[in-house]
N, C-alpha and C positions, 0 to 999 in steps of 0.2 A: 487433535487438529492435524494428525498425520496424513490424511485425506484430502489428497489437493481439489477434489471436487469438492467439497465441503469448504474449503477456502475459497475457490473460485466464486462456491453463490452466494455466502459472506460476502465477498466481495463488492462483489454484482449489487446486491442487496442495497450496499452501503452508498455506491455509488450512483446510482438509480437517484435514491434521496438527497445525500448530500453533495450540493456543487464543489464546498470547498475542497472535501477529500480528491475530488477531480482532481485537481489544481496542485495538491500540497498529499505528499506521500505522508508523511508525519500525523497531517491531521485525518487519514486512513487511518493509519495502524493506533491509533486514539481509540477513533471510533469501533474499529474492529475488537479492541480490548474492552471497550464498553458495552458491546455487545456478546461477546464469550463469558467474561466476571461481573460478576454481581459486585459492586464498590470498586471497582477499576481502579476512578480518582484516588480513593483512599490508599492502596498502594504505590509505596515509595517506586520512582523511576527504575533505578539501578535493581530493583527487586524482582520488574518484571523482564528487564533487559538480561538477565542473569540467570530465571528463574523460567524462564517463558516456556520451556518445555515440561514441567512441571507443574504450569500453571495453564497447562492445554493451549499454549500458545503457538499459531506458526510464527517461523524466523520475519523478521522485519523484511531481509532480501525474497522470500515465497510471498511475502503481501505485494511488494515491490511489481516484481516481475508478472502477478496474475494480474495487478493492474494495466501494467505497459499490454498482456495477451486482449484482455477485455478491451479496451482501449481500441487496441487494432479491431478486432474483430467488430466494436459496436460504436460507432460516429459521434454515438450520441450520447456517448459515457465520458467522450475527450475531454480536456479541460480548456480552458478558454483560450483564445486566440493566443494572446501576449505567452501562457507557460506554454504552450503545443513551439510558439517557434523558439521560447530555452531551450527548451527541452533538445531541441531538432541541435541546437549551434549547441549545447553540452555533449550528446552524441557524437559530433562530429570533432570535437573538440577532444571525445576521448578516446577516439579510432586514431586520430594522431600520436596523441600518447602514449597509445597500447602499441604502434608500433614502432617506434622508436628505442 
């Protein structure tokens, strides 16, 4: 998964289909690991957070960020109203932070 084109259309894939992964980065990178491993579920959490390069996994932050690119780029991949304006008030929220 060192291939960020290969994660991008995973990505894409994922979010095409499921709304929630829109919405919730967490329940991405679920789906994304269910689609790379064969028994995902049956691997302990900390196995695959520890292991995930080993286990042909990109980092959590590379699923993260191709979401927020695809997002931009495609309207129709966003997630619903209510997280698009978190989302909006945590960015801004963390440009205060970051410069401080």
């Amino acid at each position: 998964m060192r291939n960020l084109k290969t994660i991008e259309n995973k990505v894409k894939t994922i979010l095409k289909k499921n709304e929630d992964a829109r919405n919730d980065d967490m329940v991405l990178y679920l789906a994304l690991c269910n689609l790379c491993l064969k028994d995902a579920g049956a691997i302990p959490l900390a196995e695959i957070m520890t292991q995930h390069r080993s286990l042909g996994l990109p980092s959590f932050e590379s699923v993260s960020r191709t979401r927020r690119k695809l997002q931009a780029k495609h309207p129709e991949l966003a997630g619903s109203r209510p997280v698009q304006k978190l989302r909006t008030t945590g960015e801004k929220a963390y440009r205060k932070y970051a410069k401080e």
